[in-house]
One Martini backbone bead per residue (centre of mass of N, CA, C, O) as a GRO file, in nm:
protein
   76
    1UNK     BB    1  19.258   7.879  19.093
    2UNK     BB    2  19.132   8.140  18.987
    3UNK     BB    3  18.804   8.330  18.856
    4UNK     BB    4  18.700   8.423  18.628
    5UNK     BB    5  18.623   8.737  18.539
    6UNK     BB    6  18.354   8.944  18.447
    7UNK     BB    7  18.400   9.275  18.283
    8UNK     BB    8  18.248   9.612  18.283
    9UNK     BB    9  18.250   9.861  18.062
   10UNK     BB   10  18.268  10.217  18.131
   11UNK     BB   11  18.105  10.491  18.031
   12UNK     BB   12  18.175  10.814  17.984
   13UNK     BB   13  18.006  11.192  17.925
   14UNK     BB   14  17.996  11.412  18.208
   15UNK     BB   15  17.676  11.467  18.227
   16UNK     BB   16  17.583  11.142  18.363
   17UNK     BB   17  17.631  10.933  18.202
   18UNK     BB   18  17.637  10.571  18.077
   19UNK     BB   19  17.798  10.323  17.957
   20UNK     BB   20  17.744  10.001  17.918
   21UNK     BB   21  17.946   9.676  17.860
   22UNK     BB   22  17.884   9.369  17.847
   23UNK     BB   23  18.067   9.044  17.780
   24UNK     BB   24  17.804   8.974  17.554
   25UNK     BB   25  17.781   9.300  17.443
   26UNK     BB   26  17.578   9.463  17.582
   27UNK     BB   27  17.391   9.765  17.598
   28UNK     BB   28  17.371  10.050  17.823
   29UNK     BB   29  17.196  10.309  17.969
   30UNK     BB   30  17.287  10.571  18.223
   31UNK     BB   31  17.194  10.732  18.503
   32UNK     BB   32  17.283  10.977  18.708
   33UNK     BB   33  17.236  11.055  19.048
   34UNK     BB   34  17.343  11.328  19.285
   35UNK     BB   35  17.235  11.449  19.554
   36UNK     BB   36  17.301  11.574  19.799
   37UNK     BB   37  17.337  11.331  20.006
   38UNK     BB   38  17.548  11.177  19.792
   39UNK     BB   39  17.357  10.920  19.660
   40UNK     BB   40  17.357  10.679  19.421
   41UNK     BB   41  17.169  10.688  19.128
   42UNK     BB   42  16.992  10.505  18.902
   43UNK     BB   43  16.879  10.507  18.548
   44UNK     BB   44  16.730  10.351  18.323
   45UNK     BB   45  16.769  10.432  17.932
   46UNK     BB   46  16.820  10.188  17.797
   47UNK     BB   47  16.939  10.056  17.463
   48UNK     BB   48  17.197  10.009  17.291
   49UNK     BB   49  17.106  10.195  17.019
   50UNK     BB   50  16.826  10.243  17.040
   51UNK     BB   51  16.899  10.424  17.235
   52UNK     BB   52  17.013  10.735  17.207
   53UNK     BB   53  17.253  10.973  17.326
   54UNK     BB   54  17.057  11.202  17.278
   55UNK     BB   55  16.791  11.059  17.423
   56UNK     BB   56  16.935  11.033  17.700
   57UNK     BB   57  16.955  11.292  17.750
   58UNK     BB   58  16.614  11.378  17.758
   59UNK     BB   59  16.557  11.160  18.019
   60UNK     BB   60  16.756  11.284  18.210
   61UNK     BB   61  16.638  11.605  18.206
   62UNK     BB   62  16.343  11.499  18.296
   63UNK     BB   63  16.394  11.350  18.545
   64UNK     BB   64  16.566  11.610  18.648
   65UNK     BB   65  16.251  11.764  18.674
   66UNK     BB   66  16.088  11.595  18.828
   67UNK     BB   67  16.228  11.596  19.098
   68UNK     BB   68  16.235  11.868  19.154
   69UNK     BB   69  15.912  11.886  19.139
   70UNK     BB   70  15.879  11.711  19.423
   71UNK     BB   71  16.012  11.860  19.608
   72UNK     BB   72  15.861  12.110  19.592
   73UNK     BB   73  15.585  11.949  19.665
   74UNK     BB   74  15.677  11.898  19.937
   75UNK     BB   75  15.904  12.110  20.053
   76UNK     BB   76  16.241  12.048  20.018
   0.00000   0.00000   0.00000
């Protein structure tokens, strides 16, 4: 008899955010960042409910920010 898999539940918000919730209950959110090479990258932005989701949008916002400035310094 196959063993019971614990399945993680993940919500979308369309503009980039996850929010997961693991089967003990525990809360994550996450962004999403997918640059040209379109490679999925994540990146923990706290602990739901701990960081709300509009902090989560600002967390986001600035790191896709720090991003493009790091590019533009490199010169790519």
């Amino acid at each position: 008899m196959p063993e019971c898999i614990a399945l993680i539940d993940t919500f979308f918000d369309g503009t980039g955010l996850e929010l997961r919730i693991w089967p003990d209950g525990s809360q994550m959110v996450f962004a999403l960042h997918t640059p040209q090479l379109q490679v999925r990258n994540m990146t923990s932005l706290g602990i739901y409910p701990e960081v709300s989701l509009a902090e989560a949008r600002e967390k986001r916002a600035d790191s896709i920010t720090r991003y493009r400035s790091c590019r533009v310094e490199v010169g790519r």
